[in-house]
C-alpha positions in Angstrom: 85.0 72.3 47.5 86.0 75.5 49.7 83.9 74.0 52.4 85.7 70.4 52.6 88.6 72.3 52.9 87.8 74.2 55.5 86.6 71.3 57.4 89.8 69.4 56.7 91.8 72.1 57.8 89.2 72.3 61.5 90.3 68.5 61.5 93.8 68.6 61.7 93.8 71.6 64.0 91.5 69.8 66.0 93.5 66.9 66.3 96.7 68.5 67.6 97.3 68.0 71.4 96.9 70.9 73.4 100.1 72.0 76.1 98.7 75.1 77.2 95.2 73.3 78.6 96.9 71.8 82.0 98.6 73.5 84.7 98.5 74.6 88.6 96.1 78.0 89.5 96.8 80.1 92.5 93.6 81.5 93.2 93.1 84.6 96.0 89.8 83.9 97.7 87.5 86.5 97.6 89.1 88.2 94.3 89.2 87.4 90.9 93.0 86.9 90.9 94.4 84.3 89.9 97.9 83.1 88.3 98.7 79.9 86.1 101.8 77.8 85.9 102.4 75.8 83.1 105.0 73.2 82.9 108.2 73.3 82.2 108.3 76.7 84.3 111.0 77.3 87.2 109.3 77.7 91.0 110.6 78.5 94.2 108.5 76.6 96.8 108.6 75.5 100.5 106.7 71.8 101.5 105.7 70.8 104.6 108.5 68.4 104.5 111.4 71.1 104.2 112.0 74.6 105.6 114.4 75.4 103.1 113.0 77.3 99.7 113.4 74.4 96.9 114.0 75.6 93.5 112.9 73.4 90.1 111.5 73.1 87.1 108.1 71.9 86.7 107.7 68.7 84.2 104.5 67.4 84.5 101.3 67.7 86.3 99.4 64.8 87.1 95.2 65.7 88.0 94.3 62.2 88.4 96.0 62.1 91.8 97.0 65.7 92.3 100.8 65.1 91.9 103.3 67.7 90.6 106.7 66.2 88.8 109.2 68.3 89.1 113.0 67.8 87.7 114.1 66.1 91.0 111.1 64.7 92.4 107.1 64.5 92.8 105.7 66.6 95.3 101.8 66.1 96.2 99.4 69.4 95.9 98.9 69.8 99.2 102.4 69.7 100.7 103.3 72.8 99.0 102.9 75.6 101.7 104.4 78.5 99.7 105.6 79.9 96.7 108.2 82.5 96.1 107.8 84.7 93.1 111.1 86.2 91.5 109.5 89.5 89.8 110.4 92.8 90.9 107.5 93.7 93.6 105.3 96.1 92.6 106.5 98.9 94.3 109.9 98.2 96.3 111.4 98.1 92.5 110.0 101.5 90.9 110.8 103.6 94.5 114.1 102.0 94.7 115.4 102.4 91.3 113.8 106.4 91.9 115.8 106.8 95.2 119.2 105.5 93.2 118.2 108.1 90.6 117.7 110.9 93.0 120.7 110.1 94.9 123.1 110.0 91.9 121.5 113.3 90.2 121.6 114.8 93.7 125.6 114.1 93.5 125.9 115.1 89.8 124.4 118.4 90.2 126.4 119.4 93.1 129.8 118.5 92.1 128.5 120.1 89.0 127.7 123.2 90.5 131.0 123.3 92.8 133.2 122.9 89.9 131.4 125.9 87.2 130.4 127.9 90.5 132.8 129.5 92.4 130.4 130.5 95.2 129.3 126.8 96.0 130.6 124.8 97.8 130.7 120.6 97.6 130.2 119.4 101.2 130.0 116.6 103.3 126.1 117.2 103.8 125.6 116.7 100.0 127.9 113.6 99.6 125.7 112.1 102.6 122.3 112.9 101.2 123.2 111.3 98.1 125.1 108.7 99.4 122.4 107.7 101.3 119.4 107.6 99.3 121.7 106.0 96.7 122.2 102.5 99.4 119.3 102.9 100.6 117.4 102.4 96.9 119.6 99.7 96.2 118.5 98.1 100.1 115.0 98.2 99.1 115.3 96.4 95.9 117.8 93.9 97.5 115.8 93.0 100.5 111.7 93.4 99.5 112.7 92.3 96.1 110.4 88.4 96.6 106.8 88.2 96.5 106.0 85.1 98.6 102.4 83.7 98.6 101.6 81.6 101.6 99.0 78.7 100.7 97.6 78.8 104.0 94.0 80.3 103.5 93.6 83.0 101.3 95.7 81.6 98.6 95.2 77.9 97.4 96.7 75.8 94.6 94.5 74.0 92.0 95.3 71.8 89.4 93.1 72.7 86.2 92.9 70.1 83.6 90.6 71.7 80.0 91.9 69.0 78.2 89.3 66.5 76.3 
């Protein structure tokens, strides 16, 4: 009796349709990186048709003939040239959000120090330094803050379909 259940229970989980078995690889020659994007996720991309970045949600993917639907149209596989990633790079983030940290403690201590020590002075040398470091974290994250992967030839898009 256990075992019919059990095999009743493979059944039905058997039967259920799988989402998570389609979608688009970017795939790093040469490595074994590679990142997956399912439907229904948001891209930032660049065809051969525009030279504007386009930004939408991906619906559907089609394998048979190596369409992409997206919210406002259907792009083919190969006319996508590149891809922008939104996460925080890898390490423009991390040092810039260091240099604001610096910059900021740097001005903390010393107007600490020229307001409970009478022998120190808050000048226009520390109000640069800190200054400084503290626009030029906040440049760094601001301006190397993309990842873009150009699908030229050491990345390329596949469609992988697992499904049965």
């Amino acid at each position: 009796m256990k075992q019919l259940a059990h095999i009743l229970i493979l059944s039905l989980f058997c039967t259920l349709h799988a989402y998570g078995q389609l979608f688009v690889k970017i795939e790093k020659s040469g490595t074994t990186f590679s990142e997956r994007i399912y439907p229904g996720k948001l891209l930032e991309f660049k065809t051969t048709q525009d030279e504007d970045w386009r930004q939408a949600e991906l619906i559907d993917i089609i394998p048979e003939t190596q369409l992409l639907l997206f919210d406002d149209q259907v792009h083919e596989l190969s006319s996508i040239v590149a891809i922008r990633d939104n996460r925080r790079s890898r390490w423009s983030g991390p040092l810039g959000t260091s240099l604001m940290t610096f910059g900021l403690s740097w001005n903390v201590y010393a107007g600490g120090a020229h307001f409970f020590d009478e022998t120190f002075t808050y000048t226009k040398r520390d109000a640069i330094i800190g200054g400084t470091t503290i626009l030029s974290g906040y440049l760094l994250q601001r301006l190397i803050r993309y990842k873009t992967i150009r699908l030229d030839g050491k990345y390329r898009l596949r469609i992988i379909d697992m499904r049965i």
